[in-house]
C-alpha positions as CSV (number, residue, x, y, z in Angstrom):
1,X,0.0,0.0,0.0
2,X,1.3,3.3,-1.3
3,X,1.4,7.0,1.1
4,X,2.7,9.9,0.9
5,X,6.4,10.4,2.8
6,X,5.5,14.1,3.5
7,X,2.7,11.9,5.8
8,X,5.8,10.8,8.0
9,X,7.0,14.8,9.0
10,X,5.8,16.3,11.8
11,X,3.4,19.8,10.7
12,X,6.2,22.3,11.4
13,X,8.8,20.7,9.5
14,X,6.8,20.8,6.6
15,X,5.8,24.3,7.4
16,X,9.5,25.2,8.1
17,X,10.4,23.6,4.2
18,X,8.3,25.6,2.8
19,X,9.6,28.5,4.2
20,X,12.9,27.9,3.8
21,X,12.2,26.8,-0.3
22,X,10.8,30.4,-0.4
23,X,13.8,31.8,1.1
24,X,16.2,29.5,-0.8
25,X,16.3,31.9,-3.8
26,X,18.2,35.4,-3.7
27,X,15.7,37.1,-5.7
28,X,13.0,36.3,-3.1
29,X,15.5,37.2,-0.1
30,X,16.1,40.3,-2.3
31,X,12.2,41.3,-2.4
32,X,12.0,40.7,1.2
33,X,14.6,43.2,2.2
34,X,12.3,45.7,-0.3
35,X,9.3,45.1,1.2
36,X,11.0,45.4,4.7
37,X,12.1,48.4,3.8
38,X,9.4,50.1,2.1
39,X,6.5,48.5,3.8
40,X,4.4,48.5,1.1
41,X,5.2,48.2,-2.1
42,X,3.5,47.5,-5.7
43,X,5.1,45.3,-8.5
44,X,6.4,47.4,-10.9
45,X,8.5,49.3,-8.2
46,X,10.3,46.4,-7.4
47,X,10.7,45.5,-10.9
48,X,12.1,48.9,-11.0
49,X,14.9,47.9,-8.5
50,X,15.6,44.7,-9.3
51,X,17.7,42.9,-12.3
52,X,14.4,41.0,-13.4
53,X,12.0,41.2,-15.8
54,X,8.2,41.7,-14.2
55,X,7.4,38.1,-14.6
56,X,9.8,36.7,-13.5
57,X,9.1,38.9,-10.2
58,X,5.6,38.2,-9.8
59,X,6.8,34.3,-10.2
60,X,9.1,35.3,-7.2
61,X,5.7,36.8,-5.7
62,X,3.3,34.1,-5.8
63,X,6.0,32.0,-4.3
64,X,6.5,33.9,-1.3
65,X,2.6,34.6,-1.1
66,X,2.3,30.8,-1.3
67,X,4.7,30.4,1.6
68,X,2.7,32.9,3.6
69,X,5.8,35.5,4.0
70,X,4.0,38.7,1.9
71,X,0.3,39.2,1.3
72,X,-1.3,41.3,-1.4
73,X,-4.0,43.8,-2.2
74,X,-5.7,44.3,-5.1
75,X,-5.6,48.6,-5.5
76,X,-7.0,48.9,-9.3
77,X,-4.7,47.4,-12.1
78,X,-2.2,47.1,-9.9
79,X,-1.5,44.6,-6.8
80,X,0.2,46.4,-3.7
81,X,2.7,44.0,-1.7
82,X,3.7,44.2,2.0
83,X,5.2,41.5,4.6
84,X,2.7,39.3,6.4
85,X,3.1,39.7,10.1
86,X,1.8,36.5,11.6
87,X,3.8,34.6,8.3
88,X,6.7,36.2,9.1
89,X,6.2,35.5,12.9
90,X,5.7,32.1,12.4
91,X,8.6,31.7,10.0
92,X,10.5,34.0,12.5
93,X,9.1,31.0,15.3
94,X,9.8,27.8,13.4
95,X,13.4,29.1,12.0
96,X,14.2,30.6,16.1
97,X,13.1,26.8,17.3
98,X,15.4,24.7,14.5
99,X,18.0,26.8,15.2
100,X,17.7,26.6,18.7
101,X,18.5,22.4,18.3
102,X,22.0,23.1,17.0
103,X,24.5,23.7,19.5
104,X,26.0,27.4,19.4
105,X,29.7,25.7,18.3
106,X,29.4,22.7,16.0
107,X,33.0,20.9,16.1
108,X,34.0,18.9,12.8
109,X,32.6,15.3,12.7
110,X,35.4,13.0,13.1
111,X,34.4,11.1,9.1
């Protein structure tokens, strides 16, 4: 009988992976800092800053959307962008906790 693997992860690592695929990218890291920084923000002005064409950062978007790390609102033809603040709390949670498992000095394994 066939299942799914994702089936044997607890809830928060799976959460956690998706997070961390949406950070695993420099562009989206890159349109987190903007957003950070502006608070709000619409699509075109971060196409304006960034080395991309405006597809490729709305695929960059909908990825982070996806993950829960940015929301949008619709304002007219245009979709205004801003940081999610209970995705980015829980990301901030789940990344704080992971991190908190690994000992402050890792020594080299002995292979």
């Amino acid at each position: 009988m066939a299942f799914a693997k994702h089936t044997e992860f607890t809830a928060a690592d799976q959460e956690l992976a998706v997070i961390a695929k949406a950070l695993g990218h420099p562009a989206r890291v890159a349109i987190l800092r903007l957003l950070a920084a502006r608070q709000a923000c619409v699509c075109g002005e971060l196409v304006a800053e960034l080395p991309l064409s405006q597809s490729t950062v709305s695929q960059h978007l909908k990825e982070l959307k996806a993950a829960g790390l940015i929301q949008g609102d619709i304002d007219g033809p245009r979709v205004c962008y801003c940081l999610a603040p209970a995705g980015w709390a829980r990301a901030q949670g789940l990344l704080a906790a992971f991190l908190a498992q690994v000992p402050p000095t890792v020594s080299a394994c002995s292979c």
